[in-house]
C-alpha positions in Angstrom: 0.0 0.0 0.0 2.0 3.2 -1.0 1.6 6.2 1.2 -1.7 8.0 -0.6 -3.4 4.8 -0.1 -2.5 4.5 3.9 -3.2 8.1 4.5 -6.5 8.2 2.3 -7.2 5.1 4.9 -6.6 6.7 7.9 -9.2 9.8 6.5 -11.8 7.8 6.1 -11.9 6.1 9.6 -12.3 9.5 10.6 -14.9 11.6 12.1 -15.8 14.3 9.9 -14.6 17.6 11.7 -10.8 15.7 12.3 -11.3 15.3 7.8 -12.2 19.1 8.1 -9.2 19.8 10.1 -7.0 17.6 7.6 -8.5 19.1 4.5 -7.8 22.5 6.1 -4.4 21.5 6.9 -3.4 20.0 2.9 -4.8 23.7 2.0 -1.9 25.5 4.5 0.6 23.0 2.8 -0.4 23.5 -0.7 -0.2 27.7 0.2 3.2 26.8 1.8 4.6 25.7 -1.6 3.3 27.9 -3.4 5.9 31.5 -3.1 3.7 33.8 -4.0 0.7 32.5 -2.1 3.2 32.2 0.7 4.0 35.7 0.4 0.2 36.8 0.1 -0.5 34.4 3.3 2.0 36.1 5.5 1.1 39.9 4.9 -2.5 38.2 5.7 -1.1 37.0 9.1 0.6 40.0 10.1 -2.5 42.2 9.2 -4.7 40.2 11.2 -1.7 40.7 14.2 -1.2 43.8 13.8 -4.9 44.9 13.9 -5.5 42.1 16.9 -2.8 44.2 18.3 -4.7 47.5 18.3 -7.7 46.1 19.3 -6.4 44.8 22.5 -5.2 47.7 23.4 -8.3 49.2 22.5 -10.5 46.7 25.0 -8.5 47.2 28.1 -9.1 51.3 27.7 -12.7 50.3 27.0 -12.8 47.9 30.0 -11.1 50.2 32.2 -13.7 52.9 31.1 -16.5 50.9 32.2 -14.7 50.4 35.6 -14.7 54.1 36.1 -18.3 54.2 35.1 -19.3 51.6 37.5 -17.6 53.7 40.1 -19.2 56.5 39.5 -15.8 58.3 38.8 -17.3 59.1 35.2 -20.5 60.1 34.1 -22.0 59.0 31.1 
């Protein structure tokens, strides 16, 4: 049995969100050799960072905020 065949085994004893995870997975490797799709998939990542980034900092002024409103230290 070569190596497709004993991997295409294994994914079909699976339950179906484990093949999603798989199928997902073959995607990222496919991307991965691909350069330019690499390329394109890394400026994605550090977008989504960067503006996870902001928006933290953005939470904890909101949720500190709230604190002062709920100490009546600020009126709304």
């Amino acid at each position: 049995m070569t190596m497709i065949e004993q991997t295409i085994a294994k994914i079909r004893c699976m339950p179906e969100p484990l093949v999603q995870e798989v199928h997902d997975f073959v995607d990222f490797l496919l991307t991965r050799s691909d350069d330019a799709r690499w390329q394109m998939w890394q400026q994605f990542a550090e977008a989504v960072e960067l503006a996870e980034a902001d928006m933290q900092g953005y939470l904890q002024s909101l949720e500190a905020y709230e604190e002062q409103l709920a100490r009546g230290e600020v009126r709304w």
